[in-house]
C-alpha positions in Angstrom: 167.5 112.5 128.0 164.6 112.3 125.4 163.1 108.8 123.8 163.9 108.1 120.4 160.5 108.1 118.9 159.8 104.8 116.7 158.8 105.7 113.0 156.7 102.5 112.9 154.6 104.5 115.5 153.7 107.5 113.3 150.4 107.1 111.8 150.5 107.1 108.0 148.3 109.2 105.7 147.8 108.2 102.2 149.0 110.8 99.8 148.3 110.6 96.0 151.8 110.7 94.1 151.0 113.5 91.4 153.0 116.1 89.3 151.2 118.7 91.3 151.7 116.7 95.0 155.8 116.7 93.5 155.6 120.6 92.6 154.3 121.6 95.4 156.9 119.8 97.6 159.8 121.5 95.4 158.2 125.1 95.3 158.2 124.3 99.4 161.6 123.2 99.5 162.6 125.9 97.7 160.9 128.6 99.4 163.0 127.3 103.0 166.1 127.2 101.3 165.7 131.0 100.1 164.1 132.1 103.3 167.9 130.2 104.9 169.4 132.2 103.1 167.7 136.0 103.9 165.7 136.1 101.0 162.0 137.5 101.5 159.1 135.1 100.6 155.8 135.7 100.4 152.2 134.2 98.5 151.6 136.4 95.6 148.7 138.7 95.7 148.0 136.7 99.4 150.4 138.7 101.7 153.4 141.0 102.4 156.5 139.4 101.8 158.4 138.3 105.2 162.0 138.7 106.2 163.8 135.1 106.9 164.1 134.5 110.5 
């Protein structure tokens, strides 16, 4: 049986809070919940678009 691991033990990085930090956590959370659900996602102009595992 595994350890629970102790979140006091995870190091912490310091991370501005900005509109952009904010959008880019959205457009990420979006972009999982559309792959979830068989959409293809991809980086415009950056790659071919993937089907969702």
């Amino acid at each position: 049986m595994a350890r629970p691991v102790a979140f006091d033990a995870l190091p912490v990085v310091p991370v501005e809070d900005t509109k952009e930090s904010r959008a880019v956590v959205l457009a990420l959370a979006l972009t999982e919940l559309l792959a979830r659900s068989g959409e293809r996602i991809g980086l415009m102009g950056e790659c071919h678009p993937r089907a969702a595992m």
